[in-house]
Every structure is written in structure tokens, then in C-alpha cells.
C-alpha positions as CSV (number, residue, x, y, z in Angstrom):
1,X,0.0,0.0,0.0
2,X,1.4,3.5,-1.1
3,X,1.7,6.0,1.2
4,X,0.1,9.2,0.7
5,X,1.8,12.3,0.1
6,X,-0.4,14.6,-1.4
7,X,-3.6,16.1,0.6
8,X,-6.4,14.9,-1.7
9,X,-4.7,11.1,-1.7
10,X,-4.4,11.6,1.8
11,X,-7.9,12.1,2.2
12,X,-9.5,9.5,-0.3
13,X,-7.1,6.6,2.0
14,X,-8.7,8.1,5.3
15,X,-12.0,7.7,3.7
16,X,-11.6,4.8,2.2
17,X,-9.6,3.0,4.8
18,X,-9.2,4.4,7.8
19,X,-12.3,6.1,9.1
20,X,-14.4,2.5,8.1
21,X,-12.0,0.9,9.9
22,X,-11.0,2.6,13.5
23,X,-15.6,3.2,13.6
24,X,-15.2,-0.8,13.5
25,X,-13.1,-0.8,16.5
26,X,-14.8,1.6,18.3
27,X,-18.3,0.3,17.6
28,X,-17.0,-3.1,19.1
29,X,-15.7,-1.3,22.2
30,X,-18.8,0.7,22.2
31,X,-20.8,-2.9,22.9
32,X,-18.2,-3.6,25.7
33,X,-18.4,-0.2,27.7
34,X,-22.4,-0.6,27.5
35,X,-22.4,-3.8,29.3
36,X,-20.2,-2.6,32.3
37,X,-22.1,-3.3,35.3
38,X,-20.8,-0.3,37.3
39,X,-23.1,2.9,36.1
40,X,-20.6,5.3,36.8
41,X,-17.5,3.5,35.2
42,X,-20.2,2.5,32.6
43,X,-21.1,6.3,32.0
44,X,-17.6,7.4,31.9
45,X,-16.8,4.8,29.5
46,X,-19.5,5.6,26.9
47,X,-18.9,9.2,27.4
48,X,-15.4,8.6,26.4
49,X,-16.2,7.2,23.1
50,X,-19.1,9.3,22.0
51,X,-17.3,12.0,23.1
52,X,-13.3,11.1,22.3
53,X,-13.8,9.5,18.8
54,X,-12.5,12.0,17.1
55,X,-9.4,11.2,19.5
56,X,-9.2,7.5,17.7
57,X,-10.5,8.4,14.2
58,X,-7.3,10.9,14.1
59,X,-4.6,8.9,15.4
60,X,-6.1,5.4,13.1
61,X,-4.8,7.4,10.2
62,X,-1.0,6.5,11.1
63,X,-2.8,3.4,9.9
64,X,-0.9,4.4,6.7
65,X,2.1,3.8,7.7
66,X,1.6,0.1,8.4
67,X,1.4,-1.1,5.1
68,X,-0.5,-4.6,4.8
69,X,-0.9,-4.2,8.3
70,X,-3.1,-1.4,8.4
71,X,-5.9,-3.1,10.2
72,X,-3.8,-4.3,12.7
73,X,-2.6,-0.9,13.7
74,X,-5.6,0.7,13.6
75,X,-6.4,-2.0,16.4
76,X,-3.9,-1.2,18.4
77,X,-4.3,2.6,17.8
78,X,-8.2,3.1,18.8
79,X,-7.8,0.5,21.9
80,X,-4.6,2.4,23.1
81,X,-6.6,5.8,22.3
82,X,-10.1,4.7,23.9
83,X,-7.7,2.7,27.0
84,X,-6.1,6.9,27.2
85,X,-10.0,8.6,26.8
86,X,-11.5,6.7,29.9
87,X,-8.9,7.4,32.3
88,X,-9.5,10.8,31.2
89,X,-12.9,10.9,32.1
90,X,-12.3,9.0,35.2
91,X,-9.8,11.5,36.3
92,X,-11.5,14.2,34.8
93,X,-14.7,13.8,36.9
94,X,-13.0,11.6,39.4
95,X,-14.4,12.3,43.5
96,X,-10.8,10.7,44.2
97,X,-7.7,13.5,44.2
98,X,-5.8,10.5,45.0
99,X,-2.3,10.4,43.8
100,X,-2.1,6.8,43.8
101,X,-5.6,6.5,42.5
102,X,-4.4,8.0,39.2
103,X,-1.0,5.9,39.3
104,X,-2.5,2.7,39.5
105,X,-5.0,3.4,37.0
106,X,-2.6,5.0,34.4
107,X,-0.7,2.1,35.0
108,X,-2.8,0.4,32.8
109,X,-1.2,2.5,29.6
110,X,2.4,1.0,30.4
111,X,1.0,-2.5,30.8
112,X,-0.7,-2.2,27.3
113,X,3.1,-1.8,25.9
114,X,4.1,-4.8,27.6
115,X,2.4,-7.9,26.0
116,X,3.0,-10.8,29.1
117,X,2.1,-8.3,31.9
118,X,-0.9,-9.2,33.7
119,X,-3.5,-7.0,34.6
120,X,-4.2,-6.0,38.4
121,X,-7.0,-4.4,39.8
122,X,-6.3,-1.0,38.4
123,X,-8.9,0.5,40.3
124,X,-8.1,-1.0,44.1
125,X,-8.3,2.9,45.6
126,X,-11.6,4.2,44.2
127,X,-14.9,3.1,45.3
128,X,-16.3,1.8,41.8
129,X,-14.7,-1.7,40.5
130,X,-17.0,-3.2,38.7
131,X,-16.0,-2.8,35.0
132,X,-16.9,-6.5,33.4
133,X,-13.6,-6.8,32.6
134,X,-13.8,-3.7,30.0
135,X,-10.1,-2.3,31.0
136,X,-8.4,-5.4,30.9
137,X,-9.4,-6.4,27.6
138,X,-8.5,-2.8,26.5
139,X,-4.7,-3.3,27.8
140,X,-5.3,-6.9,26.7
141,X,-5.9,-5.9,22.8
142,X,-3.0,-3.5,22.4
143,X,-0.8,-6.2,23.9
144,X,-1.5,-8.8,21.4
145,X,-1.4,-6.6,18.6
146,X,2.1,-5.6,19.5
147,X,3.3,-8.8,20.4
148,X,3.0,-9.5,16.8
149,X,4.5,-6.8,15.2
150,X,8.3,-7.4,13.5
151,X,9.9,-4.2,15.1
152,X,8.2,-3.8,18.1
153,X,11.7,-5.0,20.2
154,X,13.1,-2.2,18.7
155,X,10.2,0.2,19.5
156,X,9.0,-0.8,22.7
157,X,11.4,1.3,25.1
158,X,10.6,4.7,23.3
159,X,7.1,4.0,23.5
160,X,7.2,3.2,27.1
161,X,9.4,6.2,27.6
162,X,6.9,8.9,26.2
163,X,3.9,6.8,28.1
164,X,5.6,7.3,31.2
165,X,5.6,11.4,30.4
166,X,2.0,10.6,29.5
167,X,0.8,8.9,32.7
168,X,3.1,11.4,34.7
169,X,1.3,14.4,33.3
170,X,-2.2,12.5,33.5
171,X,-1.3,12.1,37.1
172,X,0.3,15.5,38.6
173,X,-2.6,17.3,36.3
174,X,-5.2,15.7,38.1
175,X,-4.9,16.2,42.1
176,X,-5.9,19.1,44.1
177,X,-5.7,22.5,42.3
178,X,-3.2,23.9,45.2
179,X,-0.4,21.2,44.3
180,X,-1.2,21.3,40.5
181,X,1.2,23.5,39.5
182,X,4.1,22.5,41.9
183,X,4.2,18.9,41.4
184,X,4.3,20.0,37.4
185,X,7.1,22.2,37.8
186,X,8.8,19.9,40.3
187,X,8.6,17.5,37.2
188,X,9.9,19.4,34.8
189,X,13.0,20.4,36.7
190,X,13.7,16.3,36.4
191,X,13.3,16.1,32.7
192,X,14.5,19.3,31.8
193,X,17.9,18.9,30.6
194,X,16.7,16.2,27.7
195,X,14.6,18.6,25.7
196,X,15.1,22.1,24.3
197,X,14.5,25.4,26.4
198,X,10.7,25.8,27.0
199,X,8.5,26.0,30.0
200,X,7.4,23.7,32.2
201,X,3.7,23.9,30.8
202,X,5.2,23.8,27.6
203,X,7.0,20.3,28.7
204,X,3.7,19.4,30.1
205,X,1.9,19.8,26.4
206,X,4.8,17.9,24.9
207,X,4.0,15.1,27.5
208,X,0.2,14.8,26.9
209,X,-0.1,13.4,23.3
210,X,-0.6,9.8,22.2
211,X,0.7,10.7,18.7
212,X,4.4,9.6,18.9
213,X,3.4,6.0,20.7
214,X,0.9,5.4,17.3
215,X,3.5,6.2,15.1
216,X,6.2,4.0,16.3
217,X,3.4,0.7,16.5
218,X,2.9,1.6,12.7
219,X,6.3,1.5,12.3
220,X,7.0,-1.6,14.2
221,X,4.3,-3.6,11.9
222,X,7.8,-3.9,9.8
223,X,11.5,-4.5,10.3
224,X,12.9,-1.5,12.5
225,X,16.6,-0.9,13.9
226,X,16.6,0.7,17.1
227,X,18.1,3.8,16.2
228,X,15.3,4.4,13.7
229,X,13.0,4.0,16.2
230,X,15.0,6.2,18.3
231,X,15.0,9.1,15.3
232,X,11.2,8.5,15.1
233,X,10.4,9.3,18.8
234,X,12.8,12.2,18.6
235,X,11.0,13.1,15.7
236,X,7.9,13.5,17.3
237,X,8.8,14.3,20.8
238,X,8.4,17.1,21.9
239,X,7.2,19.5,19.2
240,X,5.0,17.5,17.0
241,X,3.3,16.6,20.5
242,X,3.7,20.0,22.3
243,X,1.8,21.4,18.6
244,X,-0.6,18.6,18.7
245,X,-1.8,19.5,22.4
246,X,-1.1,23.4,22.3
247,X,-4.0,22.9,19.3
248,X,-5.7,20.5,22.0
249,X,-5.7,23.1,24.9
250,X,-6.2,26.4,22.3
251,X,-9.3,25.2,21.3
252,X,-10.6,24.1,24.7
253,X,-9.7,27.6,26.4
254,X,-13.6,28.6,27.6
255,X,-14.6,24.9,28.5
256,X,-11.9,25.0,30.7
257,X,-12.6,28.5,32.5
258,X,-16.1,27.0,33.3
259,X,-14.7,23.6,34.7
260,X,-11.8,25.3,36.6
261,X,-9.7,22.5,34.8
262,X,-6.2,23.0,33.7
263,X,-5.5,24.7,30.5
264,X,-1.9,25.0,29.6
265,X,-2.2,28.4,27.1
266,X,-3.6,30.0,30.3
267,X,0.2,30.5,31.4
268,X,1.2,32.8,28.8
269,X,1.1,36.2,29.9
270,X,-0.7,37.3,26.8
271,X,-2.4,36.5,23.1
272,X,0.8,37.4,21.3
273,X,3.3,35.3,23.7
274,X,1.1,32.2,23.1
275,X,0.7,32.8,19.0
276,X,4.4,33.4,19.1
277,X,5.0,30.8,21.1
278,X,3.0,28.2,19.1
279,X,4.3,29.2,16.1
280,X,7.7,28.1,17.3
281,X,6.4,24.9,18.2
282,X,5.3,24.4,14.7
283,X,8.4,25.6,13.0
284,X,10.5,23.4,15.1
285,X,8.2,20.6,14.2
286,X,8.6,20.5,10.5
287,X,11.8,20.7,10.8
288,X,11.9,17.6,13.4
289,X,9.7,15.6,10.9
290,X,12.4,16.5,7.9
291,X,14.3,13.6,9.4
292,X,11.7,10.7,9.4
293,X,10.9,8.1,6.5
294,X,8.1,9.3,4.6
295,X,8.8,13.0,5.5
296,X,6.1,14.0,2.8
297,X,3.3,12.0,5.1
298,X,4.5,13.4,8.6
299,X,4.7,17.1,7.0
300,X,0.9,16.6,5.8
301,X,-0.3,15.2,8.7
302,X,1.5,18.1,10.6
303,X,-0.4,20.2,8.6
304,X,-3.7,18.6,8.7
305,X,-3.4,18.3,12.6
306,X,-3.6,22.1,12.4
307,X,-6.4,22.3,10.3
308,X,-8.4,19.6,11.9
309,X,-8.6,21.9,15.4
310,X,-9.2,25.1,14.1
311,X,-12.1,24.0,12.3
312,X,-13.7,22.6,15.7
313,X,-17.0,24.2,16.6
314,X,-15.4,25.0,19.6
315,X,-13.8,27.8,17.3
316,X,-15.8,28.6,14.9
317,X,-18.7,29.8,17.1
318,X,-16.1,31.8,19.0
319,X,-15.7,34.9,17.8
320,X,-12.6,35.7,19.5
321,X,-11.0,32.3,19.1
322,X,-11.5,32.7,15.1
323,X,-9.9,34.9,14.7
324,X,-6.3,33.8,16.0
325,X,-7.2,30.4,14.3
326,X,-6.6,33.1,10.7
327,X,-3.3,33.6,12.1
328,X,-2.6,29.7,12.8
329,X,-4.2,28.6,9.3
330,X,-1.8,31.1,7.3
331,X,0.9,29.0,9.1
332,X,0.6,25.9,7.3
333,X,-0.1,27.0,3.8
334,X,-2.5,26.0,1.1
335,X,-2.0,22.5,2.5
336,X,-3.6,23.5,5.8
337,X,-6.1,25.6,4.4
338,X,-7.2,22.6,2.1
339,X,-7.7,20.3,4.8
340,X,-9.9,22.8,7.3
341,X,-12.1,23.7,4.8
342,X,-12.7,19.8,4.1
343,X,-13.2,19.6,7.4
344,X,-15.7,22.5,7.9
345,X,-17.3,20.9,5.2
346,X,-17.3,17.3,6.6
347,X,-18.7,19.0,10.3
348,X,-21.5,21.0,8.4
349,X,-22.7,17.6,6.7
């Protein structure tokens, strides 16, 4: 299977392939999560999907990458993706602050990279348990994809290594507001000296996307050398991911202000800092990506990622938020603009 590298191929193969594809997947764990017998891990779980898909539906597309083993990935990708979304919503809307609440239940993400680790009861220090079985067979199905995969010796500690910043993040992000902010920074002073000068919300953006992980499985589903795993994850960590959840946390800004949840753009000390700022992030980005196979794929996805937030509803019926998304769509180029208006036109359908 060819890879795209054009916008319109790009599309027609998303159609075609992947969006049938990962909606397969996600209807089938849709028929899981509805027979939980817990109602609130039931809830959370079904809110998750219905809520989250386009979460799944976007990552599926490094799909692509995978060849013959397209399906396979896709697997992999919506489990890992829908495994990611419920812990969200469990620690989104959780009654526990608990530190180790959200340890033990993130711990789930790490065992899903490990095919032979054996499930515990991820969710001994809450009061609901009850889940049918639902997240085991989540961390179950990514571990028998990747067990199968070619390269996945090769990939397995760089994806464990940016799943551990994930289930850090997912973690410190999640207890009482008071220690938010120093447990993050606290963090950050540890990790630091491996990534380029930025701030430690900055690090905490980089830390919060799924995007490298999926990328590395697709390119597992073949032969892989460690060091080309190695150039993949530095290819994507941290500015593809810090630009993938900047987008994440831009577009979320007035949800957040009336949750009181954490939003990392809320740190910048003003408009122009943050544009600036995440302009740099994609800059750096496509220049990161030059270095990966298939450099044409990553800089279009890179470019579609843009164009994919900014035509969220959660934009266009801001006023305000509009009209910086101008400014962010004139950054990726006719590319970008192609894809957000397919995308305004997919929304509106």
C-alpha cells in the first residue's frame, strides 16, 4: 500500500480505509463499555467514546504507515486511544484527588506496551470496580497486537518512555488544584535537561499526546533498527506533540474557564506570547519531521493536525478564538487551508 503524500490522496485513503476501519473498532468497544455493570465506570466509558472519537478516528490514520498491516494498527491505535480517553474521564470527573488513584490506573497505559504483563485491579483505591472486565481487555488488545509486530523489540522502550511522560502528566494534572502547578514544575525540573529550552507547561503539552506512541506501532508492523525507532520518537517528541496538544488546549480555552480545569495556554502572559510561542512549536516541528521516512506523510499530517482543530466548533462559534485560528491557518499554507475547509465541510454535513 502507497503512502500518501499529497492532501487529496491523503484524504481519499482516510475515507476509504481508515475512518471505516478505527468506527469498526470503536463500535466493538462501544458494545463492551455498555455492558459494564458499574453505572458510573459505565457512564464514563460511553462518554469517552461518543465524546473522544475523534481522538481515535485521528490517530487510526497513522494506519498508513503500516502497510498490509493497516488493520492491525488501527487495532492497536483506537484501543490504546479509547484505554487513554477513559482514564481521562475517570480522572477528569474523578471524586478521588488521590495520587495513587491515578498511578495505579494509568498504570494500565504501560501495561498495554508490555504484551505478558498481567493486569491488576487497576482501580483497588476508588470506590467503583466493577467494569466487566472492560479495562483489561483494553490493555489486553493492544498487547496482542504488539506482540506481533516485527519491530516492536526495537520500538517498545521509546514508546514506554513517552507513556511514562504521559501517565506522569495525566497524574500531577489531576490532584488538588493547590499542588497542581508545583508537582508539574517539580517535574519538569527532572526532565529538563533532555529537551530544548521551553516551560514547564510547555513540557507538560509535549508530555500529553498519544501521537508519537501510534506512530512508532505503525512503524513496528515492519523491520525496525533501534536507532530508527530512536530518530522516530525524537522526531515526534516534543514538538510535534507539544503542537498537537497546544491545538488541543487552544481550542478548549472557555470549556476549561467554566470547569476550573487545567489549560496549559492559560500561562502565557498574553495572546501574542502564546501565537508566538506556538508558532515556534510548529516551525520546530517540520523541521523535526524532515528527518523521518516518509517526511512528505508526517509534513501533511503536521499540517492537517492544524487544520483539523481550528475547524472545531469550539472555534468557529467563537468569535474571538476565530480569529487567532486566521493567524494559525496562514501557518501551514495552502496545505492547511485545504484540509480545514474539508473539514468545515465534513462538520456542516
Amino acid at each position: 500500500m502507497k503512502i500518501p503524500e499529497k492532501p487529496w490522496t491523503l484524504l481519499f485513503k482516510i475515507q476509504q480505509d481508515v475512518l471505516p476501519a478505527s468506527r469498526r473498532c470503536l463500535s466493538e468497544w462501544k458494545e463492551k463499555a455498555d455492558k459494564i455493570p458499574d453505572g458510573e465506570l459505565r457512564k464514563q466509558a460511553l462518554a469517552s467514546i461518543q465524546e473522544k472519537a475523534f481522538h481515535c478516528e485521528g490517530g487510526a490514520v497513522y494506519g498508513l504507515l503500516a502497510g498490509r498491516n493497516l488493520k492491525n494498527i488501527i487495532r492497536f491505535i483506537v484501543a490504546y486511544q479509547t484505554l487513554s480517553d477513559y482514564l481521562d474521564n475517570l480522572c477528569d470527573r474523578s471524586i478521588s484527588l488521590e495520587e495513587k488513584d491515578f498511578r495505579l490506573l494509568h498504570q494500565s497505559m504501560l501495561h498495554a506496551l508490555t504484551p505478558g504483563a498481567k493486569p491488576v485491579n487497576y482501580y483497588r483505591h476508588r470506590q467503583n470496580q466493577d467494569d466487566g472486565g472492560y479495562l483489561a481487555s483494553l490493555v489486553s488488545a493492544c498487547q496482542d497486537v504488539l506482540d506481533e509486530l516485527p519491530g516492536f523489540q526495537s520500538a517498545q522502550a521509546f514508546m514506554l518512555e513517552l507513556a511514562g511522560y504521559y501517565c506522569d502528566l495525566q497524574v500531577f494534572k489531576h490532584v488538588e488544584t493547590s499542588r497542581r502547578t508545583i508537582l508539574l514544575e517539580n517535574w519538569f525540573s527532572h526532565h529538563r535537561h533532555n529537551v530544548p529550552p521551553m516551560a514547564w507547561y510547555e513540557f507538560s503539552a509535549c508530555a500529553g499526546s498519544t501521537l508519537g506512541i501510534f506512530c512508532l506501532a505503525a512503524y513496528a508492523s515492519g523491520p525496525l533498527k533501534t536507532e530508527e525507532a530512536a530518530a522516530v520518537k525524537n522526531g515526534y517528541f516534543p514538538w510535534v506533540q507539544g503542537l498537537h496538544i497546544m491545538l488541543d488546549y487552544f481550542i478548549d480555552q472557555e470549556e476549561d474557564r467554566k470547569e476550573n480545569d487545567l489549560n496549559f495556554v492559560f500561562y502565557y502572559k498574553d495572546e501574542k506570547e502564546m501565537i508566538k510561542r506556538i508558532r515556534h512549536f510548529k516551525e520546530k516541528a517540520g523541521v523535526s519531521i524532515r528527518h523521518l521516512p516518509n517526511p512528505k506523510f508526517h509534513r501533511l499530517i503536521n499540517k492537517g493536525l492544524i487544520a483539523i482543530y481550528l475547524a472545531d466548533r469550539k472555534v468557529q462559534e467563537d468569535k474571538h478564538l476565530k480569529r487567532m485560528a486566521k493567524q494559525f491557518i496562514r501557518l501551514g499554507g495552502l496545505p492547511t487551508l485545504f484540509f480545514y475547509l474539508n473539514r468545515r465541510v465534513y462538520r456542516q454535513a
